[in-house]
matplotlib code that plots the C-alpha trace (Angstrom):
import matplotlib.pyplot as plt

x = [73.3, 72.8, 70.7, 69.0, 68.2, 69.0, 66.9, 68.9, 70.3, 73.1, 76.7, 79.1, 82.3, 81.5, 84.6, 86.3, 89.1, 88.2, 88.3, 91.6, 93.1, 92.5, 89.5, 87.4, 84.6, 82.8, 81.3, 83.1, 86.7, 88.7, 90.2, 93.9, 95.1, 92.7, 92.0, 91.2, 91.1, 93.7, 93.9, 94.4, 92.1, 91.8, 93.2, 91.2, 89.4, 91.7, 89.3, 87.1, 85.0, 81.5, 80.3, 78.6, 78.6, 76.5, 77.3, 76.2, 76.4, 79.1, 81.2, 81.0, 79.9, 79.8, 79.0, 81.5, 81.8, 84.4, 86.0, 86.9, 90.5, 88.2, 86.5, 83.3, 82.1, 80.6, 78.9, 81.8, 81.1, 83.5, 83.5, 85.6, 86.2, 86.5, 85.0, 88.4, 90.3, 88.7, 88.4, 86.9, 85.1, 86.8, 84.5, 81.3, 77.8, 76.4, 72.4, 69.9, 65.9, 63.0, 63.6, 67.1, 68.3, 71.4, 70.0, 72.9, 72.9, 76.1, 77.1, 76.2, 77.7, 77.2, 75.9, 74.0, 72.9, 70.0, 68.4, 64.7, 63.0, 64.5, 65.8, 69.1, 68.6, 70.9, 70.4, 72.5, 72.7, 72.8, 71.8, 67.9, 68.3, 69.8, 70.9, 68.6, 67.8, 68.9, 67.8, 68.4, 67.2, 69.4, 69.0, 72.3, 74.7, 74.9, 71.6, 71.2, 67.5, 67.0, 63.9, 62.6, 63.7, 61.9, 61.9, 62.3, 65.5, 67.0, 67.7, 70.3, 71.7, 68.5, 68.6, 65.9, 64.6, 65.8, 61.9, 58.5, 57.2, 53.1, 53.3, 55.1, 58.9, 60.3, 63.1, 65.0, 66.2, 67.2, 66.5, 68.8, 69.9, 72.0, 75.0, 77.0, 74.0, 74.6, 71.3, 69.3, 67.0, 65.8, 62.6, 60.7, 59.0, 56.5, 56.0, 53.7, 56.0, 59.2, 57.7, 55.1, 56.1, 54.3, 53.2, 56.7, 57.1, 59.9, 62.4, 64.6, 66.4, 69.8, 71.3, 71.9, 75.0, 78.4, 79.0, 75.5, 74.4, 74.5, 72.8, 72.1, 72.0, 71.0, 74.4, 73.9, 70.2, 68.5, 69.0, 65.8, 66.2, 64.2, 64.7, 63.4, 65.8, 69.3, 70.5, 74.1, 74.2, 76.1, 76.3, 78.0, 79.5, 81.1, 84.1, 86.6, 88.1, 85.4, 82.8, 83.3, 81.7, 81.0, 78.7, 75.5, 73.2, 69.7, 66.9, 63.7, 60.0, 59.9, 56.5, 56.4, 60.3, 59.3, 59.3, 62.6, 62.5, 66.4, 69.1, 72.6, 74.0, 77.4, 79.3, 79.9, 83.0, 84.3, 87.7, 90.6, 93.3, 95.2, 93.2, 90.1, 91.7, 93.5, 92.8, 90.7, 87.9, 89.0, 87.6, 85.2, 84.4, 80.6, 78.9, 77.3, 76.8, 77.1, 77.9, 76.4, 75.8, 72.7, 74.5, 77.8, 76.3, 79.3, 78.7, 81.7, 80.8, 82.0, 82.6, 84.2, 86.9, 88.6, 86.2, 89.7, 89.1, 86.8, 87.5, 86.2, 85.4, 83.8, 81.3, 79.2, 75.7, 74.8, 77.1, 76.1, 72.6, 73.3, 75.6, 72.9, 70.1, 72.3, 73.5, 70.1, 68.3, 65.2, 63.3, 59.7, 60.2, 62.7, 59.4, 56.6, 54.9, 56.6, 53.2, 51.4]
y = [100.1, 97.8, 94.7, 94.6, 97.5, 97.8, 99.6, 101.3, 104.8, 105.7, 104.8, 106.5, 106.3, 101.8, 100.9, 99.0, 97.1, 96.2, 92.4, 90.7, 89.2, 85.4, 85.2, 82.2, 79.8, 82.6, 86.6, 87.5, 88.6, 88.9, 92.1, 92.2, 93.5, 90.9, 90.6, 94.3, 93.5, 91.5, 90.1, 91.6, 94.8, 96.7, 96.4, 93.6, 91.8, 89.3, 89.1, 90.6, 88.9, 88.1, 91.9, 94.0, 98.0, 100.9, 103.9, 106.8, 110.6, 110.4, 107.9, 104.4, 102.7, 98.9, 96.8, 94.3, 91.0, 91.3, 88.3, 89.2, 87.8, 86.1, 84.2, 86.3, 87.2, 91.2, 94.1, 96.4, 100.0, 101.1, 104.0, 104.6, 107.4, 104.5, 101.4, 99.3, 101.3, 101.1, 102.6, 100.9, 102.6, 100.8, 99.7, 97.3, 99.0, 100.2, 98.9, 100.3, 98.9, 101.4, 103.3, 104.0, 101.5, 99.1, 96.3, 94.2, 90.8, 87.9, 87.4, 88.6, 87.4, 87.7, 91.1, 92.1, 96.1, 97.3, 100.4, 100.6, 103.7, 105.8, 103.6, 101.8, 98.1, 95.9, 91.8, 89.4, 85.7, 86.1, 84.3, 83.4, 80.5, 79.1, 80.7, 83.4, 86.5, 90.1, 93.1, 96.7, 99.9, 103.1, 106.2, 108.2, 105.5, 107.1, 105.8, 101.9, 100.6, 96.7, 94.9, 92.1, 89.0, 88.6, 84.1, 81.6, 79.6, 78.0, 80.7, 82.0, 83.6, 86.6, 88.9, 92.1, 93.0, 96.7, 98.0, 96.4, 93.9, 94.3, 96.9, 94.6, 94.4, 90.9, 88.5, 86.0, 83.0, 79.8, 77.9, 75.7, 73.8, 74.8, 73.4, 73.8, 72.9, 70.3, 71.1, 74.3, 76.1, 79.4, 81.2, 84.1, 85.7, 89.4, 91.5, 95.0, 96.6, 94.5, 93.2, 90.2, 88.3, 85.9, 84.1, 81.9, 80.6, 78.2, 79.5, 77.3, 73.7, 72.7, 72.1, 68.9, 70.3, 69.5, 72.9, 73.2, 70.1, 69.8, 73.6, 77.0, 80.9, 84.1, 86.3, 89.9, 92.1, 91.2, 93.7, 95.0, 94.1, 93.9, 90.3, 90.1, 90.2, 89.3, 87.2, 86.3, 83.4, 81.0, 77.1, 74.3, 70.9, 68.5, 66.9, 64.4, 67.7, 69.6, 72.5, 74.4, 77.7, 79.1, 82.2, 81.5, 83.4, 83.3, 85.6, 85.7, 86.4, 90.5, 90.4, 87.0, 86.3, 83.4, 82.0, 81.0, 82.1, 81.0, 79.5, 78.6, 75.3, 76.9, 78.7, 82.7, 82.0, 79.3, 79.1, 78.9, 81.6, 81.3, 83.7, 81.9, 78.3, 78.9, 80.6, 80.1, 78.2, 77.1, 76.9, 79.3, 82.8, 84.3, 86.6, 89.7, 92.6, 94.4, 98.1, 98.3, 101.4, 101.0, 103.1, 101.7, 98.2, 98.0, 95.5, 94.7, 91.8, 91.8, 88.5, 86.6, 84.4, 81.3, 83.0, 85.4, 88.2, 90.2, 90.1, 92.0, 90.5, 92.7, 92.1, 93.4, 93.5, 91.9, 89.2, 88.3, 88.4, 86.4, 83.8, 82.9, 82.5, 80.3, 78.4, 78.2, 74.9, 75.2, 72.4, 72.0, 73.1, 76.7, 77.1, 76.6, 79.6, 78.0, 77.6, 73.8]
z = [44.5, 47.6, 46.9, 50.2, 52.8, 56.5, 58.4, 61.0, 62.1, 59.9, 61.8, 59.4, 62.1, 62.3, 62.4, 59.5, 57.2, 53.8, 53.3, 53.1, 49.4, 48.9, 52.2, 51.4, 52.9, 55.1, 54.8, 57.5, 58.1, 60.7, 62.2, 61.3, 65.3, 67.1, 70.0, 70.4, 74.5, 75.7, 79.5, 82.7, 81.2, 84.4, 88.4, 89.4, 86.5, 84.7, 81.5, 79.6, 77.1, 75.6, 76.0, 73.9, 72.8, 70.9, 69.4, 72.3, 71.5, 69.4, 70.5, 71.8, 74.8, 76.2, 78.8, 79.5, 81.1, 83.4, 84.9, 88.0, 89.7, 92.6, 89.6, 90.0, 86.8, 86.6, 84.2, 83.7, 81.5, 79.2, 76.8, 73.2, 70.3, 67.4, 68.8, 68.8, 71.6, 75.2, 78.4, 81.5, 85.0, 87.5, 89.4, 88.5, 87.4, 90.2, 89.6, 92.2, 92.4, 91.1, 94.6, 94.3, 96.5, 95.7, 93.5, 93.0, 91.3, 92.8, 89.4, 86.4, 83.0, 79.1, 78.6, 75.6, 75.3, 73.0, 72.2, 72.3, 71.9, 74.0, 76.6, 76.6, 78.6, 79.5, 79.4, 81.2, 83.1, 86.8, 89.8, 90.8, 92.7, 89.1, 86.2, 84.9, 83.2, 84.5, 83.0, 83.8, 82.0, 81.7, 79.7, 80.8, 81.4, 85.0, 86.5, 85.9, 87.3, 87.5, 86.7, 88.4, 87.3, 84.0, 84.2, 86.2, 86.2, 84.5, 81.5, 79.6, 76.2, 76.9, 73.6, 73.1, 69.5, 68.7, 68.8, 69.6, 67.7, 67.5, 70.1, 72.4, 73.8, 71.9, 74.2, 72.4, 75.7, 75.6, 78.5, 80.3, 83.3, 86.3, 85.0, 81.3, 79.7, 77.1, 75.3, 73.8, 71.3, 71.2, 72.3, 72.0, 74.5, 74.4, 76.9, 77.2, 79.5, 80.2, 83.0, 82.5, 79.8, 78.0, 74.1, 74.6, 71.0, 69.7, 66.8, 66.1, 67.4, 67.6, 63.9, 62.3, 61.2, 63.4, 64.7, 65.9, 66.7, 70.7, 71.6, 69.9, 71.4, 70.8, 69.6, 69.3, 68.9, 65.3, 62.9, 60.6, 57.0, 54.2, 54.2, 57.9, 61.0, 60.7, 63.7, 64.1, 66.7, 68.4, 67.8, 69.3, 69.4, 71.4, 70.9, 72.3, 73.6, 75.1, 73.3, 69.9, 69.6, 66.2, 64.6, 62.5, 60.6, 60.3, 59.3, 61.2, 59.4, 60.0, 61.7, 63.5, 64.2, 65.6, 62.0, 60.7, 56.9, 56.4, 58.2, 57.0, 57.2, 57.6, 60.2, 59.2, 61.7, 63.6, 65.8, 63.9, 64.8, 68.0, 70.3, 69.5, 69.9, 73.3, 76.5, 79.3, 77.8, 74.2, 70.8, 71.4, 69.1, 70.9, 69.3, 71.6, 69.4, 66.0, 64.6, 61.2, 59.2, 56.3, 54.0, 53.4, 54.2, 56.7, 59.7, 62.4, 64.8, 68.3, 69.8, 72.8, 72.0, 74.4, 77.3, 77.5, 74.7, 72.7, 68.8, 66.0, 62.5, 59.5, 56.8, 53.9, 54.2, 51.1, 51.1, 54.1, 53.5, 50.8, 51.5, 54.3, 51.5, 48.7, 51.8, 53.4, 55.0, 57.1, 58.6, 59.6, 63.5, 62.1, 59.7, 61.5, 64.0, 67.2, 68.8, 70.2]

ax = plt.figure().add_subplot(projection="3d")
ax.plot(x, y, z, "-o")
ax.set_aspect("equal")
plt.show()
């Protein structure tokens, strides 16, 4: 019998390999064929990483960041029977304003893609005179709306909770400068109608742990637990060679996810295989999305690796829930309500 419960539509096709003989140190496990998207994806984008997907009628769809050959990074759609295999539109998502006309951002980068209620909506960084937040609403996967920009600059790393929260729409951010950002923590903002947004509350600084000791992000869209919300999120350092990127784990208080009720002093994964160490930005694994099915416990993590390819790592529920808990350390800022 499972230990903890996910609250979740049931996902019986997530995709899966059981756990490798002799894996240590971490809940999660690598997918044995990474990276399951290589370069040169489709004519005219050289990469595709950091992008996230959802299980759609059936099958599987994503949003993809698609580094373009000009350098321009853009929201690509892709669709997939099994979640591992892909196939891309080739051309960019076509996103109009509320009265149909072409609404189109100059970059747009780092998509995340979460279901709430009935509408599918899209999150990404863009340009508003600085890095910000872009978000875009879709309930087809043929018509894409944008909304007006939700912040001001500078933001990034924009993540939606799966339903409302208190009868309002819930946006994890982290804001940040116009550059790469050597700082960070996440925030919490609510909104009635995905529009105004406001109650900005703090969740949770930069770790006094090396892998997450220069800046934190949101990763892929909390999942509801009986614990509280599972986040998987990114952490970094600095070294004599440039960033590391590595996953963490946290779970948010259900009701008021601004409260940190634990957070583990370990990475779930951290670069270490050779897709992750080298490519175009190295040492970095990014985590965008998960599948996850409540009845099998089965979760498979989506990630950007080396800012070159997307890999795929799996994990068990309850280990995961609680290999965050025995390895848990909160401090008086992850604990308190994020409000002064």
């Amino acid at each position: 019998m499972p230990k903890y419960t996910m609250y979740a539509p049931a996902l019986p096709n997530v995709p899966w390999q059981d756990k490798p003989a002799g894996h240590i140190n971490s809940p999660l496990w690598r997918y044995s064929e990474n990276p399951i998207i290589d370069r040169n994806p489709l004519p005219g984008v050289a990469r595709i990483f950091n992008s996230a997907v959802m299980p759609y009628e059936g099958k599987f769809v994503g949003v993809f960041r698609g580094e373009q050959t000009n350098g321009v990074p853009y929201i690509y759609l892709g669709w997939s029977q099994d979640a591992v295999h892909w196939d891309f539109e080739p051309n960019k998502i076509p996103f109009v304003d509320e009265d149909g006309k072409p609404f189109m951002p100059i970059y747009a980068y780092d998509p995340r893609l979460v279901k709430v209620e009935d509408t599918y909506y899209i999150i990404w960084c863009q340009d508003f005179y600085g890095a910000a937040i872009g978000i875009a609403k879709t309930q087809d996967f043929k018509h894409f709306v944008r909304i007006e920009n939700p912040f001001l600059p500078f933001n990034r790393n924009a993540v939606l909770f799966p339903r409302k929260i208190n009868g309002n729409f819930v946006l994890m951010s982290r804001p940040s400068d116009s550059g790469h950002t050597p700082f960070g923590d996440i925030f919490i903002s609510e909104s009635p109608d995905m529009v105004y947004w406001g109650k900005h509350r703090h969740v949770m600084s930069r770790g006094n742990t090396w892998w997450e000791g220069l800046k934190i992000g949101g990763g892929a869209a909390p999942i509801e637990t009986s614990e509280g919300w599972l986040l998987f999120y990114h952490g970094v350092t600095q070294t004599c060679n440039g960033y590391v990127y590595s996953i963490g784990g946290a779970i948010l208080d259900i009701d008021n996810p601004s409260i940190v009720k634990y957070r583990c002093q370990n990475y779930l994964l951290t670069p270490e295989v050779w897709f992750e160490e080298r490519g175009f930005v190295p040492n970095v694994t990014f985590p965008c999305a998960t599948l996850h099915d409540p009845e099998t416990g089965k979760i498979a993590v989506y990630y950007g690796a080396s800012d070159s390819y997307v890999g795929l790592a799996f994990g068990n529920f309850d280990e995961i829930i609680d290999y965050i808990k025995d390895n848990s350390k909160v401090t008086e800022t992850d604990t308190e309500i994020g409000r002064r």
